[in-house]
SENU-885015 format. One record per residue: residue in one letter; x, y, z of N, C-alpha, C, CB in turn. Coordinates in steps of 0.001 Angstrom, whole numbers, padded with zeros to 6 digits, always signed. Glycine has a CB too. Example, Ala and Ser with C-alpha at 12.3 -4.5 7.8 and 13.67 -1.06 7.14 Angstrom:
REM SENU-885015
A+013190-005690+007800+012300-004500+007800+013200-003300+007800+011308-004473+009046 S+012850-002250+007080+013670-001060+007140+012900+000030+007870+014084-000598+005725 
***
This chain:
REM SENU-885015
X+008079-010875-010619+007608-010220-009400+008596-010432-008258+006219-010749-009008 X+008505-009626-007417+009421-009788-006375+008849-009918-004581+010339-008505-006630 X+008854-011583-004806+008222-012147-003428+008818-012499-002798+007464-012988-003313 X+007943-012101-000990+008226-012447+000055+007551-013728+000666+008094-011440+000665 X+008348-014946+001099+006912-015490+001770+007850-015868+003304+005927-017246+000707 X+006179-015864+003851+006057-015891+005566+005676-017209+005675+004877-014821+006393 X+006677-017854+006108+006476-019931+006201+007701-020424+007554+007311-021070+003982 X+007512-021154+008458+007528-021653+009348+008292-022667+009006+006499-021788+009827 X+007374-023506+008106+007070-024878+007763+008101-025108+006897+005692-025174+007172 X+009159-025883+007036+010810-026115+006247+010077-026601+004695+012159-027815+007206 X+009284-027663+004983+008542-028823+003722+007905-027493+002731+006818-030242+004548 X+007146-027217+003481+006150-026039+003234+006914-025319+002391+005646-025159+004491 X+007979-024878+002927+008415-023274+002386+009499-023621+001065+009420-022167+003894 X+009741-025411+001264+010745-025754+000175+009800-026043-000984+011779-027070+000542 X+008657-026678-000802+007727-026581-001812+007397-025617-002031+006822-027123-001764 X+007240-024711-001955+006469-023179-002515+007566-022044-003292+005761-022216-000924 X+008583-022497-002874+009796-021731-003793+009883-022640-004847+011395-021501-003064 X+009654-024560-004652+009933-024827-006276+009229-024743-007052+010273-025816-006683 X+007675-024880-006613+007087-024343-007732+006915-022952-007860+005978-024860-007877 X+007150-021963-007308+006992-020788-007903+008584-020716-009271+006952-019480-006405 X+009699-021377-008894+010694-021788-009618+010003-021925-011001+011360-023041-009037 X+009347-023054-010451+009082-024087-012260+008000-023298-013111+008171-026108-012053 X+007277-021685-012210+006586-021251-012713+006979-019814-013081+005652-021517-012122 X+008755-019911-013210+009411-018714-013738+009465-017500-012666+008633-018264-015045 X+009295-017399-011520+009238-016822-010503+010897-017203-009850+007864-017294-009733 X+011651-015756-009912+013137-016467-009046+013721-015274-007914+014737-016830-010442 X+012882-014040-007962+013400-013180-007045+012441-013100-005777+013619-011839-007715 X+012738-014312-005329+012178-014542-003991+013131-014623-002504+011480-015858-004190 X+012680-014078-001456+013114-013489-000552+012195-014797+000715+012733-011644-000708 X+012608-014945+001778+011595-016071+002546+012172-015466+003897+011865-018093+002229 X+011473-016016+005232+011581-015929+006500+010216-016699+007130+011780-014415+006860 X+010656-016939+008445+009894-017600+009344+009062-017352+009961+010278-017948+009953 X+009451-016158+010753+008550-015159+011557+007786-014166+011186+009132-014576+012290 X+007322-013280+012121+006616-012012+011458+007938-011220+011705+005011-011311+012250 X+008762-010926+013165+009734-009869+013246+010544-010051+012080+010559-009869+014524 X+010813-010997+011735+011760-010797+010436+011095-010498+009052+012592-012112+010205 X+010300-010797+009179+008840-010372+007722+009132-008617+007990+006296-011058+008316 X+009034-008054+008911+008368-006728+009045+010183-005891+009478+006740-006738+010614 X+011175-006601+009490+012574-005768+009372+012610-005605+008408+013807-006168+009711 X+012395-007022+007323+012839-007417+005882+011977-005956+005329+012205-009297+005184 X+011136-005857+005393+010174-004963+004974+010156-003568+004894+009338-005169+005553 X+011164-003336+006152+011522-002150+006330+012195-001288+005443+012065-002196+007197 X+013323-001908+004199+014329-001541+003384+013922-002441+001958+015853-001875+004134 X+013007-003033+002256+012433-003672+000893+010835-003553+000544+012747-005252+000943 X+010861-003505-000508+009538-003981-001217+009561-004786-002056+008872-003160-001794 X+008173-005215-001575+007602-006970-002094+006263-006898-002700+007360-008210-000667 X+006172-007511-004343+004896-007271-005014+003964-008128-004220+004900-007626-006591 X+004645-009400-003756+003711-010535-003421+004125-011170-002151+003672-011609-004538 X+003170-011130-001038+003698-011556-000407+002832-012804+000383+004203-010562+000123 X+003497-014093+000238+003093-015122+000630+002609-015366+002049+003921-015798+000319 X+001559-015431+003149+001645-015721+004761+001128-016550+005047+001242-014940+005651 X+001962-017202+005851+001033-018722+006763+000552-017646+007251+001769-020175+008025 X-001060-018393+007827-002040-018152+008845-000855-018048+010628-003427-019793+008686 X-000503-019681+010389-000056-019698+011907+001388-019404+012245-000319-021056+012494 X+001831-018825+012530+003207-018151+012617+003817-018177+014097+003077-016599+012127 X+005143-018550+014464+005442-019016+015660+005108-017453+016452+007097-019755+015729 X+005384-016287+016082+005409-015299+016811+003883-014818+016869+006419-014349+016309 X+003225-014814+015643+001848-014172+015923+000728-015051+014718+001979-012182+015609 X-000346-014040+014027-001459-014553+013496-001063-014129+012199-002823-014110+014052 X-001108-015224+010894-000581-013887+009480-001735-013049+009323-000226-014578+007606 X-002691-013183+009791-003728-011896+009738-003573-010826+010059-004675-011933+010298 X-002939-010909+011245-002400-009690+012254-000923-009070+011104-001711-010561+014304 X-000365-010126+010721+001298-009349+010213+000501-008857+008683+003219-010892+009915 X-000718-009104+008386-000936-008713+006838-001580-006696+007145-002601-010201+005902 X-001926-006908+008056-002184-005753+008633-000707-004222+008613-002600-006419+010197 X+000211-005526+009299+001377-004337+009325+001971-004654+008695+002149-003928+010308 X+001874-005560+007515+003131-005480+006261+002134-004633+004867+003829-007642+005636 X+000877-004478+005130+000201-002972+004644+000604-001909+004944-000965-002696+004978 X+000977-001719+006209+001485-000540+006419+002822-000063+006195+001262-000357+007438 X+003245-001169+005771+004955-001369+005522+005028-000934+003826+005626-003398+005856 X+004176-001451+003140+004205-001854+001781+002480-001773+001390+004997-003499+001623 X+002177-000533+001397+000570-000219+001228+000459-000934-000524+000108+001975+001389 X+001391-001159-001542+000667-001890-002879+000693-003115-002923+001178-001603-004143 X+001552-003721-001644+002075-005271-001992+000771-006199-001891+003356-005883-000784 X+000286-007207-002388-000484-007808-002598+000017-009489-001679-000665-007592-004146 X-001494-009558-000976-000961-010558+000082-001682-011866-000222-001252-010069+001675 X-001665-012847-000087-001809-014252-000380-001694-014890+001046-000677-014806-001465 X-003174-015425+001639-002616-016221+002636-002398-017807+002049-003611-016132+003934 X-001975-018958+003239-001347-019809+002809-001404-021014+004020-000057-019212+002378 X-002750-021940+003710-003394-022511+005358-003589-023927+005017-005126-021754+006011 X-003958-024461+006241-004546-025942+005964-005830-025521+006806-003528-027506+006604 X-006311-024323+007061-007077-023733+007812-008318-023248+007089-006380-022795+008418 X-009471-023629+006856-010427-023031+005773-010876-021619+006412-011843-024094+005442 X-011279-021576+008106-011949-020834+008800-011411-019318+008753-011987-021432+010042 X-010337-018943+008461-009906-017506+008322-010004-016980+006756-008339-017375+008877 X-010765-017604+005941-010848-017260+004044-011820-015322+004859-012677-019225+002424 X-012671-015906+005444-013371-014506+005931-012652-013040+006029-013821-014747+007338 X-011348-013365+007032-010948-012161+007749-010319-012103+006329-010039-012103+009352 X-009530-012848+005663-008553-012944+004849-008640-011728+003962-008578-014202+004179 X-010458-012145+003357-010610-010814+002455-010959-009868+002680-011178-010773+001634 X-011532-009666+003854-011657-007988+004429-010353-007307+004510-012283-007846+006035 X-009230-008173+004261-007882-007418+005204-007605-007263+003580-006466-008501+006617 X-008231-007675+002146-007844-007188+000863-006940-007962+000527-007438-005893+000747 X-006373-009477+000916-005681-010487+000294-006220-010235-001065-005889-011940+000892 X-005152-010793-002085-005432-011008-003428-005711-012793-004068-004123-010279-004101 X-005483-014037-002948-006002-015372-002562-005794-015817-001327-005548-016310-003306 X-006309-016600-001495-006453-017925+000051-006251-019452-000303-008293-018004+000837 X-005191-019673-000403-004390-020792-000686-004572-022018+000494-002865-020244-000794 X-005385-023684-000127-005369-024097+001517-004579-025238+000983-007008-024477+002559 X-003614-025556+001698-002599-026401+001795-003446-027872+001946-001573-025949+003057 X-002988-029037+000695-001522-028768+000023-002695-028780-001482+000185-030353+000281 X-002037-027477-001800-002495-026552-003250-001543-026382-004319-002837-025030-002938 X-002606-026920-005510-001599-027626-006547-000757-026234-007292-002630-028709-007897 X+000153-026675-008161+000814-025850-009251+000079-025104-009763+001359-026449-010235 X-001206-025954-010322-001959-024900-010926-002800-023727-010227-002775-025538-011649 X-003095-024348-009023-003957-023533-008159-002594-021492-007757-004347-025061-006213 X-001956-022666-007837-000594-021329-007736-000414-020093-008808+000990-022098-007938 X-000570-021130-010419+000005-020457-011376-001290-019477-011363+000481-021323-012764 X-002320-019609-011041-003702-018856-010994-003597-017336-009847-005008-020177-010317 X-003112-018013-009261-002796-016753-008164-001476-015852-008919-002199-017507-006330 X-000326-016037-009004+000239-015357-009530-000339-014936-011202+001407-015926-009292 X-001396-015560-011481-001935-014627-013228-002763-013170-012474-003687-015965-014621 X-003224-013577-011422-003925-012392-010940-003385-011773-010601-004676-012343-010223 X-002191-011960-009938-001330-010968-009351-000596-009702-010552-000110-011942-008580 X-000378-010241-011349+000295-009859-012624-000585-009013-013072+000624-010929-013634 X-002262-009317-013257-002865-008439-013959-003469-007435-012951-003807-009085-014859 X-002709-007585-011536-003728-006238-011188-002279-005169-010459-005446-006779-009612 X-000824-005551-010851-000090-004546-010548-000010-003622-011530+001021-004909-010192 X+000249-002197-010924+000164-001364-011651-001548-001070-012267+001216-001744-012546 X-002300-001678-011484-003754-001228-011485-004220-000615-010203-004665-002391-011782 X-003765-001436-009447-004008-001625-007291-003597+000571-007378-001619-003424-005752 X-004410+000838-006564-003897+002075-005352-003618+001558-004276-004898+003181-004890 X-002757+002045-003472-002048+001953-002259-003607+001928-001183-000763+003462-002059 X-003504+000823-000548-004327+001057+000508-003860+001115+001871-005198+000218+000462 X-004061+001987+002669-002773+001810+003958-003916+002105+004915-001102+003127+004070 X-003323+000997+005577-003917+000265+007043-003679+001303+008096-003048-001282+007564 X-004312+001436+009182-003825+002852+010260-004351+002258+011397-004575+004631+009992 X-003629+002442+012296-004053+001829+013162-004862+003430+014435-002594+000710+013649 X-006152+002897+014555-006340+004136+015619-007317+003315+016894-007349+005750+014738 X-007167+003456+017626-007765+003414+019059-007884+002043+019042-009186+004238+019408 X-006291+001168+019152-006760+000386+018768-007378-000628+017779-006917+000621+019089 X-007540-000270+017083-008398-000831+016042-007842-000215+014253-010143-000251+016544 X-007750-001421+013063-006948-000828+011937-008178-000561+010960-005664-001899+011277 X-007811+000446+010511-008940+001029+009538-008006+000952+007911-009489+003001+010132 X-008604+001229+006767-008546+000891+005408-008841+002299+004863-009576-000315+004940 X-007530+003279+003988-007931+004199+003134-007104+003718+002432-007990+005557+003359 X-008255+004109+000963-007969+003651-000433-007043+005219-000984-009730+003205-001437 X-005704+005089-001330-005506+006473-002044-006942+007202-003090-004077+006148-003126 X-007498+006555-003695-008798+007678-004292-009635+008243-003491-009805+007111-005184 X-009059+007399-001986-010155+008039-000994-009473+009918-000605-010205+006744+000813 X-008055+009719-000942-007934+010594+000348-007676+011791-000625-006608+010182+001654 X-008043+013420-000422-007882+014469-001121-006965+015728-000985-008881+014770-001150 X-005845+015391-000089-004361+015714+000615-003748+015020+001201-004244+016527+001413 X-002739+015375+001724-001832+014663+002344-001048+015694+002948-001117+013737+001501 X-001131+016152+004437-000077+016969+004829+000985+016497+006036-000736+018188+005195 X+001672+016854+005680+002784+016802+006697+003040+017195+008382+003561+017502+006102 X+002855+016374+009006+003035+016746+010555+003664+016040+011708+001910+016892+011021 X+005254+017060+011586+006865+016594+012610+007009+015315+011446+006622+015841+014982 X+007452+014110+012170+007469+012991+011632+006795+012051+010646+007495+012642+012308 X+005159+012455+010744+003963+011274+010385+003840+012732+009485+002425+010417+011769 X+002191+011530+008353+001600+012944+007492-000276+012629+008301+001770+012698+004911 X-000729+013703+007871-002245+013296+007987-002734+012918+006423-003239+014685+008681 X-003376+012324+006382-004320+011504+005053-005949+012404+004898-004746+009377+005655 X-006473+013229+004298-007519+013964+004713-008771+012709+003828-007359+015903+004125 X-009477+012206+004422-010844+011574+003687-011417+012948+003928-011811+010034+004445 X-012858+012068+003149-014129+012855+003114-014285+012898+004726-015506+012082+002184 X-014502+012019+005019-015172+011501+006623-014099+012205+007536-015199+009467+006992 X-012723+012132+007534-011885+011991+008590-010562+013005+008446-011512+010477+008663 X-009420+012788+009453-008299+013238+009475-007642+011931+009689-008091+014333+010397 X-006946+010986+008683-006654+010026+009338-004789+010254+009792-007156+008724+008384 X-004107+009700+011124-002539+010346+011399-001700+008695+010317-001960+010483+013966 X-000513+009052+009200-000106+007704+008826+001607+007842+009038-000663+007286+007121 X+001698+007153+009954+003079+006813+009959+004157+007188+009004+003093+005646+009964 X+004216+007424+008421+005541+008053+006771+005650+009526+006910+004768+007825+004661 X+006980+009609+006363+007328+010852+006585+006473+011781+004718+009462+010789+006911 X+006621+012512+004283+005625+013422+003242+006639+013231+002283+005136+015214+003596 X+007972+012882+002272+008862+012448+001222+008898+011103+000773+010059+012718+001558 X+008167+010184+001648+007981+008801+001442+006584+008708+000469+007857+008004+002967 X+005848+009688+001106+004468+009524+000466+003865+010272-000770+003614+009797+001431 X+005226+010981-001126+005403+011585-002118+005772+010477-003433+006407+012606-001727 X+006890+010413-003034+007341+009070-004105+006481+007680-003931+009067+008568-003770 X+005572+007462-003257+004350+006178-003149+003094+006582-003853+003834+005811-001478 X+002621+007814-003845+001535+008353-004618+001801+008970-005997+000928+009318-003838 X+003199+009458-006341+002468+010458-007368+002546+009504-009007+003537+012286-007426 X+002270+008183-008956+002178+007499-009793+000346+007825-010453+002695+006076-009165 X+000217+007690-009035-001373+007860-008925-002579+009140-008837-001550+007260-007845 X-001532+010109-009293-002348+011646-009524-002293+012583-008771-003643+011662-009568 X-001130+012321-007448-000751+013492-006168-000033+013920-006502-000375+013316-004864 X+000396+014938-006713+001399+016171-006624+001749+016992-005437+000969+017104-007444 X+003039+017163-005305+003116+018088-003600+003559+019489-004584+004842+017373-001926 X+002758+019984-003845+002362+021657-004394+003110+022663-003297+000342+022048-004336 X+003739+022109-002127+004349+022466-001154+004867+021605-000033+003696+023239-000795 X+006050+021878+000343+007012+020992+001247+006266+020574+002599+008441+021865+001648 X+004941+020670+002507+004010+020229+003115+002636+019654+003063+004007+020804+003531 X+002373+019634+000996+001401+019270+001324+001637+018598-000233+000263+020265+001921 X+000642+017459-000099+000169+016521-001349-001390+016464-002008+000423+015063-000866 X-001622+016865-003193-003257+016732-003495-003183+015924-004372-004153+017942-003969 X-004231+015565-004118-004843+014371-005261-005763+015133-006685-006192+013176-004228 X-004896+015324-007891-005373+016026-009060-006395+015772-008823-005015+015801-010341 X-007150+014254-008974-008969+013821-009266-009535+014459-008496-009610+012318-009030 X-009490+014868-007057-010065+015149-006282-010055+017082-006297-009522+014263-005183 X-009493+017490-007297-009500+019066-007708-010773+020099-007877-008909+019098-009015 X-011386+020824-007509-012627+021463-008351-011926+022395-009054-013908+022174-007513 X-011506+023625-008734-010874+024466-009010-009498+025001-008229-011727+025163-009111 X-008903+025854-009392-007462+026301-008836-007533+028099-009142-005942+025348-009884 X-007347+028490-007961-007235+030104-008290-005426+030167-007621-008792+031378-007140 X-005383+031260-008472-004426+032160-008819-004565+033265-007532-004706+032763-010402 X-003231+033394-006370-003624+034683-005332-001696+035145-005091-004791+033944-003318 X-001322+035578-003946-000408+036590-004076+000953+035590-004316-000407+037681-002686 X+001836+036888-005614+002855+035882-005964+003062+034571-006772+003115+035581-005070 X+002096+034004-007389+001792+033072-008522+001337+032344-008107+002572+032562-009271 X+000971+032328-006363+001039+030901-005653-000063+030262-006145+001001+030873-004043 X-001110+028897-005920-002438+028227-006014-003073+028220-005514-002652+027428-006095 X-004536+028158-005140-005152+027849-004090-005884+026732-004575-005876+028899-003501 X-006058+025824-004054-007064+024356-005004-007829+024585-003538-006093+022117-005549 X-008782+023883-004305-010426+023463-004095-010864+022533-004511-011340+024180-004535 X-011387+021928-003294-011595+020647-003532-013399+020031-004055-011043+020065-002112 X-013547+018781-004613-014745+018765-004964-015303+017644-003505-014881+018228-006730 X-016084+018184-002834-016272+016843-001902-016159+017829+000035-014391+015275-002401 X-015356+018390-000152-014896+019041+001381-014614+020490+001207-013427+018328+002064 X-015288+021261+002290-015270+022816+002395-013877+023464+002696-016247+023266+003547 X-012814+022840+002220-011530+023358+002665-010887+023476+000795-010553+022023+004034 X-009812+024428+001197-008823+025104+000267-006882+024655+001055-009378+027237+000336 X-006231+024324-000482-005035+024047+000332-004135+025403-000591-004347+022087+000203 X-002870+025916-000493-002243+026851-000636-000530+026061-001054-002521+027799+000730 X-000635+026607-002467+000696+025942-002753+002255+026984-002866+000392+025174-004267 X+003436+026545-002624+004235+027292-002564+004377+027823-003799+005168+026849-002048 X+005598+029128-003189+005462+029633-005230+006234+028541-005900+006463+031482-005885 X+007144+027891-005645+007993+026665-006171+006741+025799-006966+008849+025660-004718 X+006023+025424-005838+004934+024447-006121+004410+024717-007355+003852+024443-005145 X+003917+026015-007151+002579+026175-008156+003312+026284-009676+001500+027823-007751 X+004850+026762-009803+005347+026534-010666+005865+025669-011024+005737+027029-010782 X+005601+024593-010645+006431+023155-011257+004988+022353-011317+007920+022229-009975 X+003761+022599-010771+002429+022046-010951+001955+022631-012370+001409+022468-009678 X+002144+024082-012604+002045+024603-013945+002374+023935-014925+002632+025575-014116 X+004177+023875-014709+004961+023167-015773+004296+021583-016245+006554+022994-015124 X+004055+020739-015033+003738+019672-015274+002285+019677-015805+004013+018958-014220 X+001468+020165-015625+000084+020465-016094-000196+020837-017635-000383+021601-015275 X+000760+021741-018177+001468+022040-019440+001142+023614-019653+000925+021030-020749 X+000653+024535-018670+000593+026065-018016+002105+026265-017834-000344+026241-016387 X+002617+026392-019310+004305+026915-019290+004334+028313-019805+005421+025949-020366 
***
């Protein structure tokens, strides 16, 4: 796996690389802060990422928030002598809560889980609106379109706005059943009712769940064909 951890603590952070060492773990990446957690982040991805609670710049609660949004599959682990934040820990979808000083084994347990749920996890990406960060699960959302810079995320409930450009979120979803059917838009196959046929070969999908129709390019609908096995 390829981990990040967020540690302060020199003792701390030299113990937690050797045993992840002695537990066959070697492409590990480390820093102190959150600003350097969330540059590092910028040009990398990290399956696992380790966070102190207390961090000289901010809260790791707060940076687990925006290293979701950085890295919507990476799986976060906090890392405390602090029992009182296990709460927020798992609403924010940590995968453990590590309280210092936590043995080898307590470790090798966290990374078995980690192992068995990559390549299971959907992307969940954090959004921040009014203030306040909200949680969509990719099975939640049933498009994805493109707008200037950012895309919108369509739930049942909402329009949510997500930071990434529709070429980023192209190559982050279509592991998981999205297809872009046009240089603007992404659907989620599961979330399909029907597909009609209208001018020029193009698609029209329909969704099961919401009174809207999306419209695919003719490019689209012919490379959605191809891949579908409509050759």
């Amino acid at each position: 796996m390829k981990i990040l951890i967020v540690e302060d603590e020199a003792l701390a952070l030299s113990r937690l690389k050797r045993l992840l060492n002695e537990l066959g773990e070697s492409d590990i990446a480390s820093v102190a802060d959150a600003k350097s957690a969330l540059e590092l982040m910028e040009n990398s991805f990290f399956e696992l990422v380790f966070l102190d609670i207390n961090l000289p710049d901010t809260l790791g609660t707060k940076l687990a928030y925006q290293a979701l949004e950085k890295n919507p599959n990476a799986f976060i682990v906090f890392q405390t002598a602090h029992e009182e934040y296990a709460l927020k820990a798992f609403e924010i979808g940590a995968i453990d809560y590590l309280l210092k000083p936590y043995s080898k084994d307590q470790l090798q347990n966290t990374l078995v889980r980690a192992s068995k749920a990559i390549g299971i996890k959907t992307p969940i990406f954090m959004i921040k609106e009014d203030g306040e960060y909200m949680m969509a699960d990719a099975k939640e959302i049933y498009y994805v379109k493109a707008e200037l810079s950012q895309t919108v995320l369509r739930t049942k409930e909402r329009f949510l706005y997500y930071a990434k450009k529709i070429s980023d979120m192209d190559e982050l979803l279509a592991p998981y059943g999205f297809f872009r059917i046009h240089r603007s838009y992404l659907v989620n196959s599961s979330k399909v009712k029907k597909i009609v046929t209208v001018e020029q070969s193009r698609l029209l999908f329909y969704f099961d769940g919401i009174n809207e129709s999306v419209e695919s390019s003719k490019d689209g609908a012919r490379l959605f064909r191809h891949h579908f096995g409509d050759k």
